[in-house]
Residue frames relative to the residue before (quaternion, step in Angstrom):
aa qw qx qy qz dx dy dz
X 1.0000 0.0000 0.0000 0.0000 0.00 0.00 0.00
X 0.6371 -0.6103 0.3385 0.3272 3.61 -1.42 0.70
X 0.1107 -0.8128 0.4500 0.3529 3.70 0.04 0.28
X 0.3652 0.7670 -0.4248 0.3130 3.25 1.11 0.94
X 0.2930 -0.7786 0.4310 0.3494 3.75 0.35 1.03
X 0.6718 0.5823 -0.3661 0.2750 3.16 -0.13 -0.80
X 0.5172 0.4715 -0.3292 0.6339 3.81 1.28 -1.66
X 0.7711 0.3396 -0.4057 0.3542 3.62 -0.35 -1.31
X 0.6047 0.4395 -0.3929 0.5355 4.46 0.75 -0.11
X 0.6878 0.4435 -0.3890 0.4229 3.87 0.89 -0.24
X 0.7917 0.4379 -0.3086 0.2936 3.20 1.32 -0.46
X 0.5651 0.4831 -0.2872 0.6040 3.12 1.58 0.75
X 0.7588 0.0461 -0.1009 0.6419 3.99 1.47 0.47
X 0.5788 -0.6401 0.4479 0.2338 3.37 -0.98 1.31
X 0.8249 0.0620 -0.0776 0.5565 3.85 1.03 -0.17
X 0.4182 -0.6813 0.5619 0.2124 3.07 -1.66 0.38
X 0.1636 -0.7699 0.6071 0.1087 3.76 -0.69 0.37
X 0.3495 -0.7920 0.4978 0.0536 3.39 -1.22 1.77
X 0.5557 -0.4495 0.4689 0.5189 3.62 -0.72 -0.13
X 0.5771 -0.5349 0.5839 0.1998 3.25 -1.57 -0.03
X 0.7711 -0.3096 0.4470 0.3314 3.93 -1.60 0.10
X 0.1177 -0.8295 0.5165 0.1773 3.48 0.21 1.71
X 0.4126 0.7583 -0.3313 0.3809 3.41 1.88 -1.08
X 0.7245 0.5266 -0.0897 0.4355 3.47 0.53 -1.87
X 0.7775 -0.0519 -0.3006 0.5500 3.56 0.56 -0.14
X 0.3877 0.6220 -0.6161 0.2886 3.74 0.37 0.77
X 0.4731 0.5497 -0.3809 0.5735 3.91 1.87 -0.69
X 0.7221 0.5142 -0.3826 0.2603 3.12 0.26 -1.41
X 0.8284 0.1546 -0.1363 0.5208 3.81 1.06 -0.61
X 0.9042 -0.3921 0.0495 0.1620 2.69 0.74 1.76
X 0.4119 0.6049 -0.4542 0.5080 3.53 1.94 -0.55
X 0.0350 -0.5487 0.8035 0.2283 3.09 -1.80 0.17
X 0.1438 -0.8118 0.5588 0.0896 3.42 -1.10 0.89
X 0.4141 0.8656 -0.2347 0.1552 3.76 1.46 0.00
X 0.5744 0.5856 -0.2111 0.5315 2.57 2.09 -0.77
X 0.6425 0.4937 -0.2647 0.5228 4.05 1.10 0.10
X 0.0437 0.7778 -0.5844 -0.2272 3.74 -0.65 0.64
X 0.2843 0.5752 -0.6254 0.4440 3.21 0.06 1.97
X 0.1705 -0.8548 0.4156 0.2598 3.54 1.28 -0.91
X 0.7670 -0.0119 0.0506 0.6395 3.44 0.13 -1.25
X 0.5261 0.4632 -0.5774 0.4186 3.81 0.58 -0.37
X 0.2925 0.8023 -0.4845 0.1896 3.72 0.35 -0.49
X 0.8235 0.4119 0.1027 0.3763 2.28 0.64 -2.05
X 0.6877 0.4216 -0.3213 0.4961 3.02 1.22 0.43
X 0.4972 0.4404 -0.3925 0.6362 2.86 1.46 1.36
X 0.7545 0.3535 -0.1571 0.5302 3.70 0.97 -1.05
X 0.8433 0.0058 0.0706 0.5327 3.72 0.54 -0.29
X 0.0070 -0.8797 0.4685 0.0811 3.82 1.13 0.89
X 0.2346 0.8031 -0.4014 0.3728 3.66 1.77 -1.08
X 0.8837 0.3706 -0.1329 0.2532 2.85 -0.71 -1.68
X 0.4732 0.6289 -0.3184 0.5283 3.67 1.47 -0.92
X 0.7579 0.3536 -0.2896 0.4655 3.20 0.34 -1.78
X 0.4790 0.6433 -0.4545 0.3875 3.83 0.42 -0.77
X 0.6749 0.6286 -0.1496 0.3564 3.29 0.10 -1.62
X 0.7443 0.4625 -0.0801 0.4750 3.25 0.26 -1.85
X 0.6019 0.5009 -0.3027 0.5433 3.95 1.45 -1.16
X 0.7354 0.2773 -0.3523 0.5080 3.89 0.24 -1.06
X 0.5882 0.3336 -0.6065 0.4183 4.26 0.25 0.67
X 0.6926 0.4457 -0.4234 0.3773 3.64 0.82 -0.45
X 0.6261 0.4760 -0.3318 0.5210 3.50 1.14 0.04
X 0.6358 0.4792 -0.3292 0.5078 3.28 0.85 -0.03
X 0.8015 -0.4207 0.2361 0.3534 3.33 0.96 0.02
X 0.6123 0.5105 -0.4027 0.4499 3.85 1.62 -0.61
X 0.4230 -0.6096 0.6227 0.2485 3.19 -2.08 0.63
X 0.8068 0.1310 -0.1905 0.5437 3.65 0.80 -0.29
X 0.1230 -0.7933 0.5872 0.1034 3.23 -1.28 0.76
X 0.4270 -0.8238 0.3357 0.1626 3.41 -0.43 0.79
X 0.4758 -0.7638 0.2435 0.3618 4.00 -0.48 0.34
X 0.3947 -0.6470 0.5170 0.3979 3.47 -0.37 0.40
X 0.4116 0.7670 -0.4689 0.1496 3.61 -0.17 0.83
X 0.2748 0.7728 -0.4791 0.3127 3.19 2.11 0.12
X 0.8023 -0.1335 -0.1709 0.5561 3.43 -1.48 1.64
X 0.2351 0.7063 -0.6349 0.2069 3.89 0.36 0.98
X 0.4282 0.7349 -0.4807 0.2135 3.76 1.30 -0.57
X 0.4957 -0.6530 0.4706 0.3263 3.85 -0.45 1.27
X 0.7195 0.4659 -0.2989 0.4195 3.87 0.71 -0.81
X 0.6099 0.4312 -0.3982 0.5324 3.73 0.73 0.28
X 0.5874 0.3906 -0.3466 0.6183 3.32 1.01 0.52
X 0.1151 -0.7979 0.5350 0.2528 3.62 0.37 -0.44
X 0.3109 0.6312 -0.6216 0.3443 3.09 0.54 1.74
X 0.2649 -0.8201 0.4893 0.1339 3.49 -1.22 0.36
């Protein structure tokens, strides 16, 4: 068998379902995250919870993949090392 997840989840359903707008429901409850140019990686220092929240109510809702909040997570746009 493929040890590719994904082939081995197509070969048992005609699609795959993605997570949803991490942006879209980080507003929805309230984070402002504008003030950080990490954005959501922030938050995976300041308030990881919430990520992990998030990521549960698309897998309960029905997604097979959920994606990482790591947009602009690159340590060097922070000048942290």
């Amino acid at each position: 068998m493929d040890a590719n997840p994904l082939l081995q989840l197509l070969a048992h359903q005609p699609y795959i379902i993605l997570d949803g707008a991490m942006g879209t429901e980080l507003e929805a409850r309230g984070i402002v995250i504008n003030g950080s140019r990490l954005w959501s990686s922030q938050l995976l220092l300041d308030n990881p919870d919430v990520l992990r929240e998030i990521h549960l109510a698309y897998l309960r809702a029905g997604a097979d993949v959920v994606t990482t909040a790591t947009y602009q997570g690159e340590w060097w746009r922070d000048g942290q090392a």
